[in-house]
SEVEX-99792 format. One record per residue: residue number from 1; z negated, x negated, y of N, C-alpha, C in turn; residue in three letters. Coordinates in steps of 0.2 Angstrom, whole numbers, plus 5000, padded with zeros to 4 digits. Layout:
<rs>
NUM | Z | X | Y | Z | X | Y | Z | X | Y | ALA
...
</rs>
This chain:
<rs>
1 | 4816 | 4956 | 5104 | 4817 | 4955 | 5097 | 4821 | 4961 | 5094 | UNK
2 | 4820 | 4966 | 5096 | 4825 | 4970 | 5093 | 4833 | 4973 | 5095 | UNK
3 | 4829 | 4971 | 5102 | 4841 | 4970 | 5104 | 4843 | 4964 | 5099 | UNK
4 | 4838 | 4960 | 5097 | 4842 | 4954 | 5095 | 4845 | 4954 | 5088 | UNK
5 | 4839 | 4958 | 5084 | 4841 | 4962 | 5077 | 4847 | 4966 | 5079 | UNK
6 | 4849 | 4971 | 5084 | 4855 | 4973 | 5084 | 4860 | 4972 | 5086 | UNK
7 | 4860 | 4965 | 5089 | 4865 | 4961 | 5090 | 4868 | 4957 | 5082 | UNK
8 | 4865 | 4957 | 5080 | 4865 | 4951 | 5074 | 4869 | 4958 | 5068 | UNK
9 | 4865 | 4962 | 5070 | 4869 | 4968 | 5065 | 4874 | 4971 | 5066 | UNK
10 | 4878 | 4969 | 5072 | 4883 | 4972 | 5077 | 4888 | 4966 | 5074 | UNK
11 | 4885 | 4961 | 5073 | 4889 | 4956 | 5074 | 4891 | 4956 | 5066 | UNK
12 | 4889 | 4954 | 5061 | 4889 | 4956 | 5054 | 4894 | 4961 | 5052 | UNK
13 | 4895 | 4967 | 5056 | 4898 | 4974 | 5055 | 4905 | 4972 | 5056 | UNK
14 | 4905 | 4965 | 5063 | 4911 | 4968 | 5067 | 4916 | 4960 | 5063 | UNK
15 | 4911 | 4956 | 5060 | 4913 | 4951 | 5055 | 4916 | 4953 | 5050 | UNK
16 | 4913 | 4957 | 5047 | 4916 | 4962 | 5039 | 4922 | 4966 | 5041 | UNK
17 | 4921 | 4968 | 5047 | 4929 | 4973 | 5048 | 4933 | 4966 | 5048 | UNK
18 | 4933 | 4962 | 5052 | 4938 | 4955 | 5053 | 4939 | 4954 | 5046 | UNK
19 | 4935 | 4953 | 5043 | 4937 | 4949 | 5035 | 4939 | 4954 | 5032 | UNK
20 | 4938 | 4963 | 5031 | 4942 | 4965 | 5030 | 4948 | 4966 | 5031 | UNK
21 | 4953 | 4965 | 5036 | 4959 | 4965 | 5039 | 4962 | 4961 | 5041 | UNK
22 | 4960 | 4955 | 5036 | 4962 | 4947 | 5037 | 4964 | 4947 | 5030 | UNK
23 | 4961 | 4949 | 5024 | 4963 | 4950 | 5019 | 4971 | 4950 | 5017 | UNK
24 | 4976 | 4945 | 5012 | 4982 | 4945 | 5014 | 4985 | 4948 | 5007 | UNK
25 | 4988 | 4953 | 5008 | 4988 | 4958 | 5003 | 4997 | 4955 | 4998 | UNK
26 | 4997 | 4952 | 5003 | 5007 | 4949 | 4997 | 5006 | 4946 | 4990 | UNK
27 | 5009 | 4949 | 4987 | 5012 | 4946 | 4980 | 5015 | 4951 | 4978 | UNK
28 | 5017 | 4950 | 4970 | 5019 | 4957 | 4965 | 5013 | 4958 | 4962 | UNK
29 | 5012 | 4966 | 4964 | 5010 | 4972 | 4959 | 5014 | 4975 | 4953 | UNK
30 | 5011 | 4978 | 4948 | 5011 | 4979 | 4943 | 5009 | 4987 | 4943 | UNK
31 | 5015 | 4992 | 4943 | 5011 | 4998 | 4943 | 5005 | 5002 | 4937 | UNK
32 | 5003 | 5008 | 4938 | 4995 | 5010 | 4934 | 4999 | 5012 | 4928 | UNK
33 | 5006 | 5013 | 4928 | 5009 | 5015 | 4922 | 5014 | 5009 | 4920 | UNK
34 | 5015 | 5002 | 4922 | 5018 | 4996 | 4922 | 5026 | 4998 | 4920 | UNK
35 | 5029 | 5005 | 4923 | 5037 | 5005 | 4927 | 5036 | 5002 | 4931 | UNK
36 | 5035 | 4999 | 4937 | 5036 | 4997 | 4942 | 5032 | 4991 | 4944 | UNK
37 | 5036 | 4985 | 4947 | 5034 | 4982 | 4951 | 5036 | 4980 | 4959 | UNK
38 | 5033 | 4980 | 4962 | 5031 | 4977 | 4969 | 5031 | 4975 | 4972 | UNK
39 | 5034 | 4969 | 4976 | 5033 | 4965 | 4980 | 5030 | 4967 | 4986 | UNK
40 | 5025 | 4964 | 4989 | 5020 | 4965 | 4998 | 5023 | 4960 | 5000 | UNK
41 | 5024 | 4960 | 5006 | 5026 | 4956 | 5012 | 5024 | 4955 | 5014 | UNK
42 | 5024 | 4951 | 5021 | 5026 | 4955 | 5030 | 5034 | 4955 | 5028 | UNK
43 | 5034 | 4961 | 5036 | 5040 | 4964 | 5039 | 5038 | 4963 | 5045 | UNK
44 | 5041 | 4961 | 5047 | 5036 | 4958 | 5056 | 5031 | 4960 | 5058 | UNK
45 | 5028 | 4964 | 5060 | 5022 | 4965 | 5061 | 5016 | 4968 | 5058 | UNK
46 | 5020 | 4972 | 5053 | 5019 | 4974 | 5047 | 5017 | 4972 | 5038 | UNK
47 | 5017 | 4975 | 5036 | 5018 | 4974 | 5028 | 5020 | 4978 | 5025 | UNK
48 | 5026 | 4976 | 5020 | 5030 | 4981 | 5015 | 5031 | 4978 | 5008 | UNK
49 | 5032 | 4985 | 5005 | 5034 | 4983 | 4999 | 5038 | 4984 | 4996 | UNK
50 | 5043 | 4980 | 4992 | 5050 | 4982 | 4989 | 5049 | 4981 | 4983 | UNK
51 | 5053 | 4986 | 4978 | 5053 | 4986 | 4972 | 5057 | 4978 | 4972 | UNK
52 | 5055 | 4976 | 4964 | 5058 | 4972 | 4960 | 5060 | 4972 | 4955 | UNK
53 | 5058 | 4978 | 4951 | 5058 | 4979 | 4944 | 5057 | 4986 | 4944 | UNK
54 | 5062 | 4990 | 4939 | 5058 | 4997 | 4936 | 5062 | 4999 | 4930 | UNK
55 | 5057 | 5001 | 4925 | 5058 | 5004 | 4918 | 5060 | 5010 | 4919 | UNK
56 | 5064 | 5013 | 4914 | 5069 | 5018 | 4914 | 5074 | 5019 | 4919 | UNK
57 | 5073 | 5026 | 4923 | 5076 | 5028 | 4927 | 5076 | 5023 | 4933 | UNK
58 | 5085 | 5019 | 4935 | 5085 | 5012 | 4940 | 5089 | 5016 | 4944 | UNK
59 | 5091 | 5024 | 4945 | 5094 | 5025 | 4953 | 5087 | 5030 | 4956 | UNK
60 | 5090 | 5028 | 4963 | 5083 | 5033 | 4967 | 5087 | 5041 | 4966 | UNK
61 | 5085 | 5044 | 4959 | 5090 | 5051 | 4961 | 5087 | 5056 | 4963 | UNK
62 | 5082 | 5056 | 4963 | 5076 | 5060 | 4969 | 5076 | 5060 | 4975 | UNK
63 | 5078 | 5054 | 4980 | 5080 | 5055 | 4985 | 5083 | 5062 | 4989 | UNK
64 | 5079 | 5063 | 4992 | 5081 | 5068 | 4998 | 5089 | 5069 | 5001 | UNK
65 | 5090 | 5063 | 5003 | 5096 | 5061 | 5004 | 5103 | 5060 | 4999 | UNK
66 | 5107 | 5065 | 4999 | 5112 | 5067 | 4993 | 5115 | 5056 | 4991 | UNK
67 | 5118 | 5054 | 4998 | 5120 | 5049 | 4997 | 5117 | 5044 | 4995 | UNK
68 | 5112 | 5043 | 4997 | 5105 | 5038 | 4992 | 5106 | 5038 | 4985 | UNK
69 | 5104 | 5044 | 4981 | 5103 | 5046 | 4975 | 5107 | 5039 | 4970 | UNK
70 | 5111 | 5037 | 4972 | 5116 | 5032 | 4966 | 5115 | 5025 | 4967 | UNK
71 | 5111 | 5024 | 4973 | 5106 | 5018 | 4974 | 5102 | 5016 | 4969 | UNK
72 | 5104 | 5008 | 4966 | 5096 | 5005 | 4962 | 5090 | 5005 | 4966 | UNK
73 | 5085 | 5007 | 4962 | 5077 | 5008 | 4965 | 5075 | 5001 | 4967 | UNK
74 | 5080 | 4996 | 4962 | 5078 | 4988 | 4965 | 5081 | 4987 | 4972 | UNK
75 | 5073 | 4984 | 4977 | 5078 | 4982 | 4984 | 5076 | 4989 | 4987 | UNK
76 | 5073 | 4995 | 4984 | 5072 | 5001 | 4991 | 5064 | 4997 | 4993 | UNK
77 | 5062 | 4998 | 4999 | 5056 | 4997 | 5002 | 5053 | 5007 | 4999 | UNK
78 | 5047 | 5003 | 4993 | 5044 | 5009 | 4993 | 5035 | 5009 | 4998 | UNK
79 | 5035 | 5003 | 5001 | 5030 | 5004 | 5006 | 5029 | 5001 | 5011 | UNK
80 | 5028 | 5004 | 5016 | 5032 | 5002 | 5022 | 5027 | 5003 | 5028 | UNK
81 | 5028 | 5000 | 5034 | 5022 | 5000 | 5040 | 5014 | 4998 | 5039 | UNK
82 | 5012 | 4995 | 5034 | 5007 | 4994 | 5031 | 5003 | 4989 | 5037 | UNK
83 | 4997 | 4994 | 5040 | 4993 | 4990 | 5045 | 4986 | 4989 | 5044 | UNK
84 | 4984 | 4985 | 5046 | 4976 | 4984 | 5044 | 4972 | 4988 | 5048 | UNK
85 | 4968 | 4990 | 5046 | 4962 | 4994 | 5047 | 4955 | 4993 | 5045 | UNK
86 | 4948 | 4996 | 5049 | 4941 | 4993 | 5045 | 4941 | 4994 | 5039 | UNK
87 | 4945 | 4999 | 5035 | 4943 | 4999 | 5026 | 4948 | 4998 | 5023 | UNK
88 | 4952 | 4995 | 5026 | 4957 | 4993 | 5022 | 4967 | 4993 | 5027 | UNK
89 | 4969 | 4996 | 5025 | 4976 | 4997 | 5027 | 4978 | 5004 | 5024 | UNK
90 | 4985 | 5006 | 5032 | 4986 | 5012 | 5029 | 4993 | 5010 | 5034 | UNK
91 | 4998 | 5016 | 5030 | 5006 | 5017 | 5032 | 5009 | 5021 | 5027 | UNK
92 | 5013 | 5020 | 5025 | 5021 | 5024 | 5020 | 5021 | 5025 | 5012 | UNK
93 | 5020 | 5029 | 5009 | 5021 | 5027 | 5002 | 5027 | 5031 | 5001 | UNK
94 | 5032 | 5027 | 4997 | 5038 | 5033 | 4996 | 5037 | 5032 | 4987 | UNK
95 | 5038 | 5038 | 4985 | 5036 | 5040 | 4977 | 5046 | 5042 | 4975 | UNK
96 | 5047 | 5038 | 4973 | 5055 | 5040 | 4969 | 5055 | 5043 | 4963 | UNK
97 | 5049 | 5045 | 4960 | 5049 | 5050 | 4956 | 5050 | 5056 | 4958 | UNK
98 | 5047 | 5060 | 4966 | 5049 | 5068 | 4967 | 5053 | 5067 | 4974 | UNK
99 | 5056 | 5058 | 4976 | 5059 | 5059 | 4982 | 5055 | 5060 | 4987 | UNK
100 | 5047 | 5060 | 4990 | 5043 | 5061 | 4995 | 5042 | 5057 | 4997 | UNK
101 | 5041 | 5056 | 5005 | 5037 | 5048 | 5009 | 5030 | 5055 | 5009 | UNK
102 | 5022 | 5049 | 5009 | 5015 | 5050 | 5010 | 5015 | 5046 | 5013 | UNK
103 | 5010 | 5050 | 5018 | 5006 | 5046 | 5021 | 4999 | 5041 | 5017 | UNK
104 | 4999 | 5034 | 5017 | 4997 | 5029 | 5011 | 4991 | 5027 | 5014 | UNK
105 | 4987 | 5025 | 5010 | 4980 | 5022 | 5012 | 4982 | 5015 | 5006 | UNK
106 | 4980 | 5008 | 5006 | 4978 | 5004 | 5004 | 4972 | 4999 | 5002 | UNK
107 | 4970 | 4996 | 4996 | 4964 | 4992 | 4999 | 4965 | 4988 | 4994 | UNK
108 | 4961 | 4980 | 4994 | 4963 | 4976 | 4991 | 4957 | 4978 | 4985 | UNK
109 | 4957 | 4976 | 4980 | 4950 | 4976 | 4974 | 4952 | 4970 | 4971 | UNK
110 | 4949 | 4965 | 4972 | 4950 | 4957 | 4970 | 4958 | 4955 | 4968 | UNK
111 | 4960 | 4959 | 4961 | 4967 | 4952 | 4960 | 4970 | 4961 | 4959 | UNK
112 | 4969 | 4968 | 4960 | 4971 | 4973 | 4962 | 4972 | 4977 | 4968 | UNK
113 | 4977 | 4983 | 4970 | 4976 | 4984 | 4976 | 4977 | 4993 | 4972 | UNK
114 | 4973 | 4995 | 4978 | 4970 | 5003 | 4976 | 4975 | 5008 | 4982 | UNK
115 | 4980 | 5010 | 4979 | 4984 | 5014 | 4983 | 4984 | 5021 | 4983 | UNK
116 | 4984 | 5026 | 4989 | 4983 | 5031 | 4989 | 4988 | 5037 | 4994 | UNK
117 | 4993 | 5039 | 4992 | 4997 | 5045 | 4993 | 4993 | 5050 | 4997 | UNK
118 | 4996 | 5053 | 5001 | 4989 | 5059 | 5005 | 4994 | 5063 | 5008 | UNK
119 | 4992 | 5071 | 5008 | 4997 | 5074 | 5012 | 4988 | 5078 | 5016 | UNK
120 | 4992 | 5084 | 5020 | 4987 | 5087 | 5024 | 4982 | 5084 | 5029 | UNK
121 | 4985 | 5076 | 5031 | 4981 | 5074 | 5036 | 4977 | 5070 | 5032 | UNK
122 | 4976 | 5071 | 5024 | 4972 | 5065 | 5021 | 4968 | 5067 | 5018 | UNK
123 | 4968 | 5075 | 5016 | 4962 | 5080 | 5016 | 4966 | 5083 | 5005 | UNK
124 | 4971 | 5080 | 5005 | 4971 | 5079 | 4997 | 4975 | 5072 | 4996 | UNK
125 | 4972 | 5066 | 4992 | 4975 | 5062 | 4991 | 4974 | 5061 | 4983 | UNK
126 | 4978 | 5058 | 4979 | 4979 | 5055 | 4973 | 4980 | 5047 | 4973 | UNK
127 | 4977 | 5041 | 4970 | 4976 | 5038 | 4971 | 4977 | 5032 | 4964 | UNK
128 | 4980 | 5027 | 4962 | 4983 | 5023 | 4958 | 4979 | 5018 | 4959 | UNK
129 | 4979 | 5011 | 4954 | 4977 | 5005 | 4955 | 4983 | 5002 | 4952 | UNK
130 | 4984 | 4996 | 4956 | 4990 | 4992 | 4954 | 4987 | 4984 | 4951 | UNK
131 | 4988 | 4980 | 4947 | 4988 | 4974 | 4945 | 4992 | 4969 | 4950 | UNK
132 | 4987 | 4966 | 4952 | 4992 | 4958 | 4955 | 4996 | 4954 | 4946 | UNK
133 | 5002 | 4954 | 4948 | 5007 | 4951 | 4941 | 5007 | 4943 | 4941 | UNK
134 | 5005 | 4942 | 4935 | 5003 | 4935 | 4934 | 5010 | 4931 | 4934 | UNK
</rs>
């Protein structure tokens, strides 16, 4: 009886990671300050996300890369490699406010997605909520 309780609890756990990572994260977001929106994908095997909209400042002049800089922000992939995992998804955030790629955590929260920027291995992150845009 009691292998069979933790088979059954084995199985439930290994259920919710599955339904975790089944979860389809594409539409447009709406950033926590609503300069920005964001299209999810796929990108083959992955998921990314391209701007499609941004208030104010529209060249990436933060870029790292002198040549970039005169680029509209519309059309950059600011999230990129994005893979499923048991709590969610992780891969690329690039911030065109200071020009940096993070290392990104994602997670869906019903009609929002909870995104998080992390440097150090993951040991400080800052973290956003985005609106799904109606």
């Amino acid at each position: 009886m009691k292998v069979l309780s933790l088979a059954a609890l084995a199985l439930l756990a290994l259920s919710g990671a599955a339904h975790a990572q089944s979860a389809d994260p594409s539409g447009t977001y709406v950033s926590e300050t609503g300069e920005t929106r964001v299209r999810i994908a796929r990108c083959g095997a992955a998921w990314c996300g391209t701007i499609v909209s941004v208030k104010g400042e529209t060249k990436d002049a933060n870029n790292p890369d002198p040549s970039l800089r005169n680029r509209s922000l519309v059309g950059v992939q600011m999230i990129s490699n994005i893979q499923p995992t048991a709590d969610g998804w992780n891969g690329s955030l690039y911030n065109y406010k200071d020009g940096k790629t993070y290392a990104g955590k994602m997670k869906i929260k019903g009609n929002a997605l909870e995104l998080s920027g992390c440097v150090l291995g993951g040991l400080i992150c800052r973290a956003q909520t985005w609106a799904k845009a109606s």
